[in-house]
C-alpha positions as CSV (number, residue, x, y, z in Angstrom):
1,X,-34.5,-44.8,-24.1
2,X,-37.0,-47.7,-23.8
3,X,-37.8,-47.0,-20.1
4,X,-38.3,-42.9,-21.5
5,X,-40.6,-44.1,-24.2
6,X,-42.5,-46.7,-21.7
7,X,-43.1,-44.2,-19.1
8,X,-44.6,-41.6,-21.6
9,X,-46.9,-44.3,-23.2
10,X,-48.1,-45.1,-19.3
11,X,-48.0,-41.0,-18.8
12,X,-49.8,-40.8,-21.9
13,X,-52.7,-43.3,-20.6
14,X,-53.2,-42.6,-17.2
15,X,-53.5,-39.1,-17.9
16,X,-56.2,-38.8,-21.0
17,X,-58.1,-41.4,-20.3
18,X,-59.2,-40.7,-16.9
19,X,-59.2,-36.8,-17.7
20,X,-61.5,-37.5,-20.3
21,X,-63.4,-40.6,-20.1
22,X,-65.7,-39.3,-16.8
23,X,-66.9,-36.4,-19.1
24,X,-67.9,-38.6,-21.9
25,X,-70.0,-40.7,-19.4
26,X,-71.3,-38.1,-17.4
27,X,-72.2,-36.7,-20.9
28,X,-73.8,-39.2,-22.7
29,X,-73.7,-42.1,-20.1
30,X,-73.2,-45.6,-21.2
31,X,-72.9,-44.3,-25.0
32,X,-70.1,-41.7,-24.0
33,X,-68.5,-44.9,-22.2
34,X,-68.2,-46.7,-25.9
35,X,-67.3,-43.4,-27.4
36,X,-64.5,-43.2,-24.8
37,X,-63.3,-46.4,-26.0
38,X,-62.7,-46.0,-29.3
39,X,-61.9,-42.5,-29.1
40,X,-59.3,-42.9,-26.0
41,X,-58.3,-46.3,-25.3
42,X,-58.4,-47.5,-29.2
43,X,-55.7,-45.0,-29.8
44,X,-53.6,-45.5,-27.4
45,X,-53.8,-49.1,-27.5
46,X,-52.5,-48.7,-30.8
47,X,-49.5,-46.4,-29.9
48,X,-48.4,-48.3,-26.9
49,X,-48.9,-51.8,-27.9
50,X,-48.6,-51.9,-31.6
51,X,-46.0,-48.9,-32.2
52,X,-44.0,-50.6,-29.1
53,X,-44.3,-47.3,-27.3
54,X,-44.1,-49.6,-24.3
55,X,-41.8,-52.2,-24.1
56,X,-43.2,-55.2,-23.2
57,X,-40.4,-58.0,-23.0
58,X,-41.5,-61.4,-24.3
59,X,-40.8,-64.3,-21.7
60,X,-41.5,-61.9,-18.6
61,X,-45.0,-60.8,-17.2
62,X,-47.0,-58.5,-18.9
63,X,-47.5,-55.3,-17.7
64,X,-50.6,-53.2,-19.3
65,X,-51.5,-49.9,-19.7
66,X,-54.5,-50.4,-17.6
67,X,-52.7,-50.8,-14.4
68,X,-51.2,-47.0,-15.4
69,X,-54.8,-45.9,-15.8
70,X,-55.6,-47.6,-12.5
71,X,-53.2,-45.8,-10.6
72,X,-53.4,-42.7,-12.3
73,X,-57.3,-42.9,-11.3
74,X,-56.9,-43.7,-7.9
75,X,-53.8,-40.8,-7.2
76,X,-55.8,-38.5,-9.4
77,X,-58.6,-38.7,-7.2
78,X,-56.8,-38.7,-4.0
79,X,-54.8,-35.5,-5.2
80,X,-58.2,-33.8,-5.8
81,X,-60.2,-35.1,-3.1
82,X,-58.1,-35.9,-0.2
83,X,-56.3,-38.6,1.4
84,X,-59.7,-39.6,3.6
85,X,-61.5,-40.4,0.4
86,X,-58.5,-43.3,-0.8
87,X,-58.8,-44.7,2.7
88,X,-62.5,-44.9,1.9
89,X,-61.3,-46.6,-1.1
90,X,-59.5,-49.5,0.0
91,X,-62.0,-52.0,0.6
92,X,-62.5,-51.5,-3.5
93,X,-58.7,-51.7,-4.4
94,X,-58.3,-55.1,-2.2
95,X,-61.4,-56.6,-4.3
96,X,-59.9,-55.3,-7.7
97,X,-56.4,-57.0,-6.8
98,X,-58.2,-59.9,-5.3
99,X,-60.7,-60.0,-8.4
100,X,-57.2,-59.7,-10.8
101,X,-55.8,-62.7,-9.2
102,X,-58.5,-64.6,-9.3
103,X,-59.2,-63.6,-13.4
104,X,-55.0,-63.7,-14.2
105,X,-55.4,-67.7,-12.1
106,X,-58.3,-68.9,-14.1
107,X,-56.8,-67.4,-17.5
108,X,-53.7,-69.4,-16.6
109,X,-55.9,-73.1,-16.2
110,X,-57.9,-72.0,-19.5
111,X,-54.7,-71.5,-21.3
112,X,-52.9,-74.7,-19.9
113,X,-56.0,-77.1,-20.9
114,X,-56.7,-75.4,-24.4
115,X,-52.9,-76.1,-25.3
116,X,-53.1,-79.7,-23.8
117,X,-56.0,-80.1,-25.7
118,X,-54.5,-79.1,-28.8
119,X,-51.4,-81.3,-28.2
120,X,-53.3,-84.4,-28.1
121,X,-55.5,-83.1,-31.0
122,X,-52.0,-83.0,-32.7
123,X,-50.6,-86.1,-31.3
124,X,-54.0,-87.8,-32.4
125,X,-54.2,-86.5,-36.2
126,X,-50.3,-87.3,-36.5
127,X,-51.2,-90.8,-35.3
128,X,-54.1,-91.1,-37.2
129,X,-52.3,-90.6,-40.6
130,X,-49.2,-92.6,-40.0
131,X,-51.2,-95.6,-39.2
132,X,-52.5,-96.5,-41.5
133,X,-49.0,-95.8,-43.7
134,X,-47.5,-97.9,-41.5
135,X,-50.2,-100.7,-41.5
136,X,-50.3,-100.8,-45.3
137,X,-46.3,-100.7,-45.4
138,X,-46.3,-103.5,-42.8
C-alpha cells in the first residue's frame, strides 16, 4: 500500500505541475512562475512530504518529488514532440545529472563541517564549564 500511495503522490506531481506550470509562465511570465509555486508545488509538497503520501524511509537516500516532475517533463515532451527532440535534449539532461552531483557532493562537505563544527562547539562549552568545577573542587 505504501508503494500505491508513493506512486500516486509522484503521479500526482509529475502530472500537474508540468501541465500547468508552462501556462502560468507563458501567462504571466516570471510572476505566473511564483504563482505556480505556491499554487502547485506548495500543495503538493504538503501532501507528499508532510501527509507521508510518499514514503520516504529514514536512513536510506532521499528520493524527491522533483525527480517525478523531471521525468514526467522530459517523457511528456518526448510523447508530444517526438523522439528527435529528447535526443536534442541530452546534452541538457547530462549537465542537470552532472550539475546534481556536483550540488548533492558539496551539500554533503557543508553538512559534514557544520556538524564538526558544532561538535567541537559542544566539546568546547562542556569543557569550558567543568573546568573551572573541577579547578575549584581540586
Amino acid at each position: 500500500m505504501k508503494n500505491f500511495r508513493s506512486f500516486i503522490g509522484y503521479l500526482i506531481a509529475a502530472t500537474i505541475i508540468p501541465l500547468v506550470w508552462g501556462s502560468l509562465v507563458n501567462i504571466a511570465g516570471i510572476s505566473g512562475g511564483l504563482v505556480a509555486t505556491l499554487l502547485l508545488v506548495a500543495p503538493i509538497w504538503y501532501l507528499n512530504h508532510h501527509l507521508n503520501l510518499v514514503d520516504n524511509k529514514s536512513g536510506v537516500a532521499f528520493v524527491d518529488m522533483g525527480l517525478a516532475i523531471a521525468i514526467g517533463g522530459i517523457f511528456r515532451d518526448t510523447f508530444l514532440l517526438g523522439g528527435s527532440q529528447l535526443a536534442a535534449s541530452w546534452l541538457t539532461i547530462i549537465l542537470v545529472v552532472v550539475g546534481g552531483l556536483a550540488g548533492g557532493l558539496a551539500s554533503a562537505v557543508i553538512e559534514k563541517i557544520v556538524a564538526n563544527h558544532k561538535k567541537v562547539k559542544t566539546e568546547n562549552c562542556l569543557n569550558e564549564k567543568t573546568l573551572p568545577i573541577l579547578t575549584k573542587e581540586g
